[in-house]
LUMBA-452480 format. One record per residue (C-alpha): residue number from 0; residue in one letter; y, x, z. Coordinates in pm, whole numbers, plus 50000, padded with zeros to 5 digits. Last residue first. Layout:
BEGIN
+-----+---+-------+-------+-------+
|   k | r | north |  east |    up |
+-----+---+-------+-------+-------+
| NUM | a |     Y |     X |     Z |
...
+-----+---+-------+-------+-------+
//
This chain:
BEGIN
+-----+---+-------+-------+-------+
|   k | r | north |  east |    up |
+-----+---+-------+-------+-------+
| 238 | x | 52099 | 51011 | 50986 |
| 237 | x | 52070 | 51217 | 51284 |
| 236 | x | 51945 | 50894 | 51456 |
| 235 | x | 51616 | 50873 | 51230 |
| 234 | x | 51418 | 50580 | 51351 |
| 233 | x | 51077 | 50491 | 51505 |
| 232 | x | 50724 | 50371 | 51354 |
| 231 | x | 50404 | 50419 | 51610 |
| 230 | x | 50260 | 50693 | 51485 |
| 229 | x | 49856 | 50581 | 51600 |
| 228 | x | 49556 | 50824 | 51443 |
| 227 | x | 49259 | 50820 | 51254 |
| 226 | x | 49169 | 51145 | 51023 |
| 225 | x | 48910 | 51087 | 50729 |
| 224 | x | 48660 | 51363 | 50743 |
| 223 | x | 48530 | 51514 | 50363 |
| 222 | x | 48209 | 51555 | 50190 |
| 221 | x | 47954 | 51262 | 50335 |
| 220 | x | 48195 | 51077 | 50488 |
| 219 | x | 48235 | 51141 | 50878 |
| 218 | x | 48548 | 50929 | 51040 |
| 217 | x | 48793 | 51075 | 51308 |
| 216 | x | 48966 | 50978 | 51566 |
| 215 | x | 48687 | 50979 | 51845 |
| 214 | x | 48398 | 51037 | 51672 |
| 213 | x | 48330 | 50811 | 51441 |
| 212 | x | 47965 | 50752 | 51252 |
| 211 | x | 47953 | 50526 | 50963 |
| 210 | x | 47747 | 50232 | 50986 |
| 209 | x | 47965 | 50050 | 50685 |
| 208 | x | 48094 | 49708 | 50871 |
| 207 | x | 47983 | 49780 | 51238 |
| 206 | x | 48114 | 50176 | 51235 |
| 205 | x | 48379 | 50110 | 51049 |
| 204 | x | 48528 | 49772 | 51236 |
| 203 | x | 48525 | 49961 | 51533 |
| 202 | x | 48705 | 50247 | 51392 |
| 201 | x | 48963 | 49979 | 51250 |
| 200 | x | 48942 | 49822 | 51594 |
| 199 | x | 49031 | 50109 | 51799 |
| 198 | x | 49280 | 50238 | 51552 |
| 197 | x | 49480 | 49899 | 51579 |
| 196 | x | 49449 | 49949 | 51964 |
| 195 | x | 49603 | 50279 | 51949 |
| 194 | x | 49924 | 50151 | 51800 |
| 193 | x | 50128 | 50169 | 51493 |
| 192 | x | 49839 | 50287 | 51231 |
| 191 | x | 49748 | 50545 | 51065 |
| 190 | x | 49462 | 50620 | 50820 |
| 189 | x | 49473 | 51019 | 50702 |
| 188 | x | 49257 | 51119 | 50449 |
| 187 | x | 49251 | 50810 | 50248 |
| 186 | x | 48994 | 50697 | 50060 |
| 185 | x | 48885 | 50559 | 50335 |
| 184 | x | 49090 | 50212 | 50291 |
| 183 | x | 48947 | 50135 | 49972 |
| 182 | x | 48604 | 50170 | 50144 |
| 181 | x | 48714 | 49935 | 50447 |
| 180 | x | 48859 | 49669 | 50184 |
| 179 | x | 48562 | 49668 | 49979 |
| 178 | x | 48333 | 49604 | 50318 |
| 177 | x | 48553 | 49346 | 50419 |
| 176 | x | 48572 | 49136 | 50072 |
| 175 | x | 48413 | 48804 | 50294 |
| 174 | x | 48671 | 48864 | 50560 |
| 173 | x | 48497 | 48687 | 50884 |
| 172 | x | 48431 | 49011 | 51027 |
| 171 | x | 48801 | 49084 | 51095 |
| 170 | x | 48828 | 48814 | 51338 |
| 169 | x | 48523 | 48950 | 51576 |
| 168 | x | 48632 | 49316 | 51437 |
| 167 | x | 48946 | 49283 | 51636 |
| 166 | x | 49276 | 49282 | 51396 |
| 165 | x | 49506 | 49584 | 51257 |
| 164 | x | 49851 | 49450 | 51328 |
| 163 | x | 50103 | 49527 | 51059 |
| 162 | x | 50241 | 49847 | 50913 |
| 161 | x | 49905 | 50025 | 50839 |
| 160 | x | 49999 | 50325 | 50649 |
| 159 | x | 49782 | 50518 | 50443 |
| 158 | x | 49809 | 50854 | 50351 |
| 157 | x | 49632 | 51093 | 50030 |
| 156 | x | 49607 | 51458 | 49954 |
| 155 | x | 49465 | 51425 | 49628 |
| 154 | x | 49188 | 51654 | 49548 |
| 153 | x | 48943 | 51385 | 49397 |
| 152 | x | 49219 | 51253 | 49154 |
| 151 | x | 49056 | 50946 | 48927 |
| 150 | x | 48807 | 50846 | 49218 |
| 149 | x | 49053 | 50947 | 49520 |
| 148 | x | 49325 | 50746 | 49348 |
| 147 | x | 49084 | 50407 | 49346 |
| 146 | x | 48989 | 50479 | 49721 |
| 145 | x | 49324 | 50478 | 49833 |
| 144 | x | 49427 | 50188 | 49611 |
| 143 | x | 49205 | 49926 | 49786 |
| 142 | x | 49451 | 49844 | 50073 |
| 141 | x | 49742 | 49802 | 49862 |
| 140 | x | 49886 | 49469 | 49997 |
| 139 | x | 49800 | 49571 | 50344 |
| 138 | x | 50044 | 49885 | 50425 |
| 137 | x | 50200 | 50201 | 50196 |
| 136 | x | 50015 | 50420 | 50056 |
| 135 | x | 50148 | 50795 | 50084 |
| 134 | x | 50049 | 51029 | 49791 |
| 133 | x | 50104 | 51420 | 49904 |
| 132 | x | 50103 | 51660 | 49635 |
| 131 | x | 49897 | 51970 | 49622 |
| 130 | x | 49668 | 51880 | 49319 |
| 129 | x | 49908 | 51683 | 49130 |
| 128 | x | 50013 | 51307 | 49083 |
| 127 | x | 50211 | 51235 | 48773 |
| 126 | x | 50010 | 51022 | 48543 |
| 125 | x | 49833 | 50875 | 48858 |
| 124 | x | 50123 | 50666 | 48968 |
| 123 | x | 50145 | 50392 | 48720 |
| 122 | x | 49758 | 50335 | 48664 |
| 121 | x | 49711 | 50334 | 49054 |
| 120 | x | 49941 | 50076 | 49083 |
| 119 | x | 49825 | 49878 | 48832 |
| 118 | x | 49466 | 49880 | 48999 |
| 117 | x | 49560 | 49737 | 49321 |
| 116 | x | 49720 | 49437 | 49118 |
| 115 | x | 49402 | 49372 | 48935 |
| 114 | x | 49228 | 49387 | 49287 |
| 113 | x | 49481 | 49161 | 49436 |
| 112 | x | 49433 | 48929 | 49130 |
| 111 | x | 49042 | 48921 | 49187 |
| 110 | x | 49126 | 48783 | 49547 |
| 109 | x | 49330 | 48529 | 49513 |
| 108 | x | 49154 | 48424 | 49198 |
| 107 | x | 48859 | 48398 | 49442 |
| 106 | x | 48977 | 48218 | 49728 |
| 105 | x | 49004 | 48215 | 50065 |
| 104 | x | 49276 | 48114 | 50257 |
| 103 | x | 49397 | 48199 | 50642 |
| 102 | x | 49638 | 47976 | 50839 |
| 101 | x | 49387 | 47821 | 51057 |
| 100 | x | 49287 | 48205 | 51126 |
|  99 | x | 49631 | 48306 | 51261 |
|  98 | x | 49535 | 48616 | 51465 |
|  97 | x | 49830 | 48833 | 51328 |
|  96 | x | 49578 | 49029 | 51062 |
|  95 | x | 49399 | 48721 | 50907 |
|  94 | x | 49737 | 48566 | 50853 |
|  93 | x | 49870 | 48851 | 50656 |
|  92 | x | 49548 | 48959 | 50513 |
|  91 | x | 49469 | 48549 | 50340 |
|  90 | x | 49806 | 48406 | 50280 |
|  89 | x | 50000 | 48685 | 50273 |
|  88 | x | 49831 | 48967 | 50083 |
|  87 | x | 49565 | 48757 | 49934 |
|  86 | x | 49814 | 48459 | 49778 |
|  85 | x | 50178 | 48522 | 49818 |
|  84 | x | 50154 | 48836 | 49662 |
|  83 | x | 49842 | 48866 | 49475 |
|  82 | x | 49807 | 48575 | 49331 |
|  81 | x | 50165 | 48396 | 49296 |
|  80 | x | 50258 | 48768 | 49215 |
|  79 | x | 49999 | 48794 | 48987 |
|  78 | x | 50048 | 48451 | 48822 |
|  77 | x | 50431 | 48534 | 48776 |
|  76 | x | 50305 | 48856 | 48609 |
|  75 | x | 50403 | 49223 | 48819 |
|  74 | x | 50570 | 49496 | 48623 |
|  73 | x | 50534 | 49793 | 48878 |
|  72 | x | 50812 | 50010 | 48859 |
|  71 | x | 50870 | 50400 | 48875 |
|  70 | x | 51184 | 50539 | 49089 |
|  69 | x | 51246 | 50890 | 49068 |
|  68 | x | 51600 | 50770 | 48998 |
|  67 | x | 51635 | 50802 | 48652 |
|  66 | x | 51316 | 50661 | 48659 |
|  65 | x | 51513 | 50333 | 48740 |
|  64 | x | 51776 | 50287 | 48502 |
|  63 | x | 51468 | 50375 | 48221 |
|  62 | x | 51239 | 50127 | 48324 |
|  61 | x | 51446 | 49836 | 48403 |
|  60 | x | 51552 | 49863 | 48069 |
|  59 | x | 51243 | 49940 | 47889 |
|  58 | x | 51135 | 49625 | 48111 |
|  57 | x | 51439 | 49428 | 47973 |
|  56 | x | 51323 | 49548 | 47613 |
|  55 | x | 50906 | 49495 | 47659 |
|  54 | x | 51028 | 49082 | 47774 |
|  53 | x | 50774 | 48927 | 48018 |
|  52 | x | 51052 | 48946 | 48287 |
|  51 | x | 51005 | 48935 | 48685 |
|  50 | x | 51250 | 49102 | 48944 |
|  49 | x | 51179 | 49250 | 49238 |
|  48 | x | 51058 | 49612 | 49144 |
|  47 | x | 50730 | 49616 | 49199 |
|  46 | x | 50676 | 49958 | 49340 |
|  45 | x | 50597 | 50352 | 49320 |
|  44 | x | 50819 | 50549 | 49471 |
|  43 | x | 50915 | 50964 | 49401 |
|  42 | x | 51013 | 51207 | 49645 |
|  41 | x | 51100 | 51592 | 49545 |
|  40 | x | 50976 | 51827 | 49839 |
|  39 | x | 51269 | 51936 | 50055 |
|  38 | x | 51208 | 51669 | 50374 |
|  37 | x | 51393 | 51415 | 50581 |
|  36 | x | 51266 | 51065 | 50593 |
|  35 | x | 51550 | 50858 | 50664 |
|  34 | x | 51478 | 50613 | 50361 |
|  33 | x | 51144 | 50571 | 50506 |
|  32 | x | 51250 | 50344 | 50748 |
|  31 | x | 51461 | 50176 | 50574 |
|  30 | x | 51266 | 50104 | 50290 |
|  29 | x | 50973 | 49995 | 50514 |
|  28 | x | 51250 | 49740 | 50729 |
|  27 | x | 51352 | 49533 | 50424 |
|  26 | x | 51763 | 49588 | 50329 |
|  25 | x | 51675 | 49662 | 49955 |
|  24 | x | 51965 | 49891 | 49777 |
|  23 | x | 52112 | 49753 | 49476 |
|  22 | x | 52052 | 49767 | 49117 |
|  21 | x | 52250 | 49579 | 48832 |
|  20 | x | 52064 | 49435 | 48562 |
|  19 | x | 52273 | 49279 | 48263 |
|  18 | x | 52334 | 49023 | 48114 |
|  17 | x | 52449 | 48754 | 48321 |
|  16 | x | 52409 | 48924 | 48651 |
|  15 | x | 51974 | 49025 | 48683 |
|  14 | x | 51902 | 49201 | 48993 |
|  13 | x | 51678 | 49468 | 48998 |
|  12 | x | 51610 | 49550 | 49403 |
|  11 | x | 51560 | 49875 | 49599 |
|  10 | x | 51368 | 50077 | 49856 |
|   9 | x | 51099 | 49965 | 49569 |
|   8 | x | 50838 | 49715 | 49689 |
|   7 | x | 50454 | 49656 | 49724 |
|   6 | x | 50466 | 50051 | 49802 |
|   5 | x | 50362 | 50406 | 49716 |
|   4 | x | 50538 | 50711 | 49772 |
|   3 | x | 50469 | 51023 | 49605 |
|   2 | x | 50548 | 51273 | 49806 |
|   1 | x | 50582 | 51619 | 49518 |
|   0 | x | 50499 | 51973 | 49580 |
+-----+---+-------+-------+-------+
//
């Protein structure tokens, strides 16, 4: 059995020194915290790797120094990560999620980019995900890659972790692409999320979005039950 983690970012970062690319472990709080996860199954990441080249060598590079460490990159354009990045995942979810709605912009490039970016990651990690491993999403800039593993892999055992503030349906309903984002989401099998309130509303936002029934924490699809649940994020002091 494999965990196949899946993230916006490795746990580290390709720098470029003159002429060559030196790696270095990231200091950002998701890498940390799932650094200290303890199990025996072999863990692999899925990520943008921090660095951008348009160059096939430097990516066979990258490539190579990094699958040698279970690690398997993302190569992300400058317009993508102008796009995606900085525009839907943190100028439109971002702000949408912490209550900021002056802050929030809509547009379509913004949008169709985070779906193009969505679907890279799925292309990178389905080559290697089995039957009985576990794939883990990791928070808002992947929202629709649940549902586009569980289409290509229907037996996937698949996570998703929320790692920012999950927002009342009166702000959420104001997302023009809420629907898509609620079915990516469900692809999952288990949806988690670092408080109970976040659940609330994401259950809330189910049932008045899509008309599914909930029952307490859990969600009724036609063939399979998505679990709900809050694990609020802590540390591992053995480590």
């Amino acid at each position: 059995m494999k965990i196949i983690i899946i993230a916006n970012r490795l746990p580290v970062k390709v720098l470029r020194i003159e002429d060559q690319f030196s790696i270095e472990r990231s200091e950002g709080g998701l890498a940390t915290g799932l650094g200290s996860l303890e199990t025996e199954a072999e863990k692999y990441w899925v990520g943008w790797p921090g660095i951008f080249t348009d160059d096939d060598l430097e990516k066979k590079e990258i490539t190579d120094k990094l699958h040698a460490m279970q690690f398997h990159p993302v190569f992300l354009s400058a317009e993508q990560i102008e796009n995606y990045y900085e525009g839907y995942s943190n100028s439109t979810i971002w702000p949408l999620c912490h209550y900021f709605s002056s802050y929030i912009e809509y547009r379509a490039d913004y949008w169709e980019a985070y779906r193009q970016v969505n679907a890279l990651f799925c292309s990178e990690a389905l080559p290697f995900i089995g039957d009985d491993d576990i794939v883990w999403v990791q928070d808002y800039q992947l929202m629709l890659l649940p549902k586009m593993i569980r289409d290509k892999q229907p037996n996937a055992n698949i996570g998703y972790f929320h790692h920012i503030p999950f927002p009342s349906f009166e702000l959420f309903r104001v997302l023009p692409e809420r629907k898509e984002v609620l079915e990516g989401l469900l692809g999952a099998d288990l949806i988690g999320f670092h408080t109970h309130d976040y659940m609330r509303y994401f259950i809330n936002a189910i049932y008045r979005v899509l008309g599914l029934s909930c029952s307490l924490d859990e969600i009724s699809l036609e063939n399979r039950i998505v679990q709900v649940d809050a694990f609020p994020m802590g540390i591992n002091y053995d480590l």
